[in-house]
C-alpha positions in Angstrom: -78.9 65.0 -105.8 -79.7 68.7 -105.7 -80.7 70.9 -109.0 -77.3 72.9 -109.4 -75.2 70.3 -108.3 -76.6 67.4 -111.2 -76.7 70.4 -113.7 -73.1 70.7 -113.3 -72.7 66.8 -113.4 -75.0 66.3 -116.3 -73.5 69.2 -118.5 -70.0 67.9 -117.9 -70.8 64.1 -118.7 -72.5 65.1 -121.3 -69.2 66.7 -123.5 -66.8 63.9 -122.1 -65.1 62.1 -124.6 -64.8 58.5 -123.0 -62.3 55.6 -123.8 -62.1 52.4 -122.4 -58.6 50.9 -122.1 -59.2 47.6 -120.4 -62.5 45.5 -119.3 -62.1 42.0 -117.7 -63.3 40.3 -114.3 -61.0 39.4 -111.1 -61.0 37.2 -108.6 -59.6 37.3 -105.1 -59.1 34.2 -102.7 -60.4 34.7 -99.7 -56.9 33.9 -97.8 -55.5 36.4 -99.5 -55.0 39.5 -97.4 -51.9 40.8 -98.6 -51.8 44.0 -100.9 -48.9 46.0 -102.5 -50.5 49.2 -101.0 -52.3 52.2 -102.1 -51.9 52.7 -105.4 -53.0 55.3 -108.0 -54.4 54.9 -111.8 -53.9 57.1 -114.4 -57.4 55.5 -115.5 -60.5 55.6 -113.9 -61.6 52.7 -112.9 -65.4 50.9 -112.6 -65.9 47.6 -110.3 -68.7 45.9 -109.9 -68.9 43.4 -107.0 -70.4 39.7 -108.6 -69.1 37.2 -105.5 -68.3 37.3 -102.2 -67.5 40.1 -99.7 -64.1 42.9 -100.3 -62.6 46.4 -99.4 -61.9 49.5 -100.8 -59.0 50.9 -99.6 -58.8 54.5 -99.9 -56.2 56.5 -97.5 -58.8 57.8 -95.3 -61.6 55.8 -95.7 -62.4 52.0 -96.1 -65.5 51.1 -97.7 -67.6 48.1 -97.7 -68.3 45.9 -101.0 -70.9 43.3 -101.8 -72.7 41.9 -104.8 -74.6 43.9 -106.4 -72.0 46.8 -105.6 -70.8 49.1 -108.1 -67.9 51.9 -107.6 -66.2 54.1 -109.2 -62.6 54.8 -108.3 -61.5 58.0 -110.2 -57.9 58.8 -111.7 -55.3 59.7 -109.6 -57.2 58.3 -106.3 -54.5 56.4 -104.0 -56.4 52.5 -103.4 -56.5 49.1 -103.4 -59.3 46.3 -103.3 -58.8 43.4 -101.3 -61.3 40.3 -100.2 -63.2 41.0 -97.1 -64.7 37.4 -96.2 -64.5 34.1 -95.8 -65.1 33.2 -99.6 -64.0 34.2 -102.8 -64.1 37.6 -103.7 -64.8 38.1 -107.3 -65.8 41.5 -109.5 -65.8 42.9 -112.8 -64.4 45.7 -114.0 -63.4 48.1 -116.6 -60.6 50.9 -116.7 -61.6 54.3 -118.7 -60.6 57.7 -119.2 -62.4 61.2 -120.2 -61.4 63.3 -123.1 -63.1 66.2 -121.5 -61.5 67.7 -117.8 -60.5 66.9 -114.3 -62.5 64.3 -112.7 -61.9 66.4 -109.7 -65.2 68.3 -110.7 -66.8 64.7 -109.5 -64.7 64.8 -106.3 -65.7 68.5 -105.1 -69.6 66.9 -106.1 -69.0 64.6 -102.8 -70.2 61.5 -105.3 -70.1 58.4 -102.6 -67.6 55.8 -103.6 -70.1 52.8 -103.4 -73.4 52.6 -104.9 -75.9 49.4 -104.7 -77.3 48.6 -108.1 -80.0 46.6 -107.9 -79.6 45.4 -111.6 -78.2 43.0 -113.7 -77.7 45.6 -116.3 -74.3 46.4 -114.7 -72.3 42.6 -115.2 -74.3 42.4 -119.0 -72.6 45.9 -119.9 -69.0 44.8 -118.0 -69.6 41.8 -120.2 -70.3 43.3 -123.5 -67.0 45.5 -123.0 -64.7 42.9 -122.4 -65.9 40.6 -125.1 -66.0 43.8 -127.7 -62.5 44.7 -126.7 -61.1 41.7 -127.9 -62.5 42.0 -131.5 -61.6 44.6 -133.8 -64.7 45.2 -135.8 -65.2 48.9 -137.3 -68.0 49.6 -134.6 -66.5 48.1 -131.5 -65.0 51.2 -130.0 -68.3 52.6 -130.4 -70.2 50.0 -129.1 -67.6 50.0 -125.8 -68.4 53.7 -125.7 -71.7 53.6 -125.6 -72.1 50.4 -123.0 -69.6 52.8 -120.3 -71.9 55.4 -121.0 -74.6 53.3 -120.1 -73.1 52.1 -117.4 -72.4 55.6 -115.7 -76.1 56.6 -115.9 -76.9 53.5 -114.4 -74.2 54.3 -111.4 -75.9 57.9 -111.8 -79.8 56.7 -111.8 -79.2 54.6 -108.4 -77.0 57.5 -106.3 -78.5 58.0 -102.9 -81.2 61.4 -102.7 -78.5 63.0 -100.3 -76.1 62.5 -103.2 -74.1 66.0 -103.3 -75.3 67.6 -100.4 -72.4 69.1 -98.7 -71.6 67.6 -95.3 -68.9 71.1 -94.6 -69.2 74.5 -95.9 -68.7 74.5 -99.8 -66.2 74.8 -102.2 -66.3 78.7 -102.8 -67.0 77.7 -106.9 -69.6 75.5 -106.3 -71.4 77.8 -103.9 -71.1 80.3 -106.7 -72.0 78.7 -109.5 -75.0 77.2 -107.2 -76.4 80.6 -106.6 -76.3 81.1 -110.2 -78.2 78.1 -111.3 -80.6 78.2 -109.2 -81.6 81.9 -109.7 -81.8 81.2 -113.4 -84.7 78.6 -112.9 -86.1 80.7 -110.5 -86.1 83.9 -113.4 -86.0 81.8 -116.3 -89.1 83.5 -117.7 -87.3 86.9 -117.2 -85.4 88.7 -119.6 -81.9 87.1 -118.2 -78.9 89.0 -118.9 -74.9 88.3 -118.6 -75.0 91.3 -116.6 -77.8 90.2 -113.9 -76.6 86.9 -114.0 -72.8 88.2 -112.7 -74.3 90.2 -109.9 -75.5 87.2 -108.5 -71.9 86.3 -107.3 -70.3 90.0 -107.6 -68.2 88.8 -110.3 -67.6 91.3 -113.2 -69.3 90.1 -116.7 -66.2 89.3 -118.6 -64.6 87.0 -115.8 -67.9 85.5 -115.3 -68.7 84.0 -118.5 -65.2 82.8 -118.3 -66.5 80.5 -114.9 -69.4 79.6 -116.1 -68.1 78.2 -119.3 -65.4 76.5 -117.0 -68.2 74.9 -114.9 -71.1 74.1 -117.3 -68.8 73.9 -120.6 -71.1 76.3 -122.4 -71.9 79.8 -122.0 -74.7 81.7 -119.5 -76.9 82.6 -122.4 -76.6 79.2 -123.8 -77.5 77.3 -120.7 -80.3 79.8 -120.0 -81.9 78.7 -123.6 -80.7 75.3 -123.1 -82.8 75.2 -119.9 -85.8 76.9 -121.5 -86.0 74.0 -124.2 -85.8 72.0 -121.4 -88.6 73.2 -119.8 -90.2 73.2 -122.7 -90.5 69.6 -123.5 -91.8 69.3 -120.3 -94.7 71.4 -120.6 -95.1 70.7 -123.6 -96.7 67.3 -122.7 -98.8 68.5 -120.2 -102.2 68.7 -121.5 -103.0 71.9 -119.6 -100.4 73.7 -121.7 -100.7 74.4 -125.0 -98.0 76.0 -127.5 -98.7 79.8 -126.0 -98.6 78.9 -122.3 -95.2 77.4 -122.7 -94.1 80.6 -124.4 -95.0 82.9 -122.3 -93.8 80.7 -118.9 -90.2 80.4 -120.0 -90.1 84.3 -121.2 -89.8 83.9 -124.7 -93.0 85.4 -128.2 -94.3 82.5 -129.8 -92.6 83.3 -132.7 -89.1 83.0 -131.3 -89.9 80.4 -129.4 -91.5 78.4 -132.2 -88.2 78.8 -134.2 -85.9 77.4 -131.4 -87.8 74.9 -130.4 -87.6 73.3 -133.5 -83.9 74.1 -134.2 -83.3 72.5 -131.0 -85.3 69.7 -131.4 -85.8 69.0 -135.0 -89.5 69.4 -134.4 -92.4 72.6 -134.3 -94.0 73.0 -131.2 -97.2 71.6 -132.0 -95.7 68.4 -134.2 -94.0 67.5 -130.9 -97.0 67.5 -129.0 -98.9 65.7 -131.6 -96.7 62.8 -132.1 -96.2 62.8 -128.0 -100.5 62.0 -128.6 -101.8 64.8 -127.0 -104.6 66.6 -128.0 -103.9 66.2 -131.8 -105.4 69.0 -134.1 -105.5 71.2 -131.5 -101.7 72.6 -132.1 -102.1 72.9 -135.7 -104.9 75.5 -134.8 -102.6 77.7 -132.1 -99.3 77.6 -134.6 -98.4 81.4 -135.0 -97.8 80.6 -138.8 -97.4 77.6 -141.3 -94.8 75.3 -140.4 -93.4 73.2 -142.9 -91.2 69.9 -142.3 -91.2 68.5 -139.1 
């Protein structure tokens, strides 16, 4: 999946506030071609294929399942799943929704509706849901929570490289907020400004910070720091760059970047290279001034 196009993905999965309403396996007999028709959930839904061969129905599109097959249907999607074979069709599955916006973000991303998970991780976290929501233990809407969240990186992690890429011109947003992404990694050791940002797209700045936040859920400026500490970490643990080097390549004095850095990450600089092992002693020798703490 491209840059822009994951950014947008990651920064929206990121604030989504998931519940899980139902987790539980089915099984379809192979004779059993019938359906009720194309139907649509006010849920997402997540299916994993464990048995067998089946369908997914969608009103323009069928789409092959096996084992090992995971899909994600999302709300309001017209469907059905039938058995494809001459054996059993069986798959687990779990029904959640998102606290956060319309999945139709997703949709305009062009995510495929099938992935092939080479894992078993998938049916252990279907499992763990189903058997957690049947207790009613303090932690168990937690524990479901973090298990689908598991679960959709691991959907995420095995997406096809050509994941995203548009097969027809563009949604005019997404071309937009494309253009901006990528020009802020391209500049992000430049003095970036609202202003420079918005002439990008020829959008004035007060109606572009407006879409941006609706895209990336946080501000220009925000994402632009959020990137450099990003970045940061990265280089950070290459043993070519030390604590000045980093500075300078995402824009920002030591100083100011020292004090981010560490109220982003709870760590100086130079502690998180020396608990990341390299080059130990080294940092304490570059640090602008006396860090205390962490």
């Amino acid at each position: 999946m491209t840059r822009p196009y994951f950014s947008i993905l990651m920064k929206h999965l990121e604030q989504m506030n998931v519940d899980v309403t139902a987790a539980s396996e089915t099984t379809l007999a192979a004779a059993d071609t019938r359906g009720d028709g194309l139907d649509a959930y006010d849920c997402n839904r997540f299916i994993y294929v464990v048995r067998g061969v089946g369908r997914l129905l969608l009103e323009n599109e069928e789409i092959a399942l096996k084992p090992g097959c995971s899909s994600i249907v999302f709300a309001g999607t017209r469907h059905d799943i039938r058995a494809g074979g001459e054996a059993d069709f069986a798959f687990k599955w779990c029904h959640f929704r998102d606290g956060y916006g319309d999945w139709n973000m997703y949709r305009l991303l062009r995510l495929p509706y099938a992935v092939k998970i080479e894992t078993e991780e998938a049916e252990r976290l279907l499992d763990k849901m189903k058997r957690l929501s049947l207790e009613s233990g303090p932690t168990s809407k937690l524990r479901i929570k973090a298990a689908i969240l598991e679960l959709i990186s691991s959907y995420l992690e095995h997406l096809p490289e050509n994941a995203g890429k548009e097969t027809e011109a563009p949604n005019q947003e997404m071309e937009k907020i494309g253009i901006v992404l990528r020009y802020i990694d391209e500049h992000i050791g430049e003095n970036l400004t609202v202003e420079e940002l918005a002439r990008q797209v020829f959008l004035h700045p007060n109606y572009f910070i407006v879409f941006f936040k609706s895209m990336m859920g946080c501000s220009p400026i925000q994402y632009v720091n959020q990137r450099r500490m990003e970045i940061a970490r990265s280089l950070l643990l290459k043993p070519e760059c030390n604590v000045s080097d980093v500075a300078n390549r995402i824009g920002m004095k030591i100083y100011y970047f020292s004090r981010m850095f560490k109220s982003h990450t709870g760590l100086a600089p130079s502690r998180y290279r020396k608990l990341a092992g390299i080059f130990p002693g080294m940092e304490e020798r570059e640090r602008p001034e006396k860090e205390d703490g962490f």
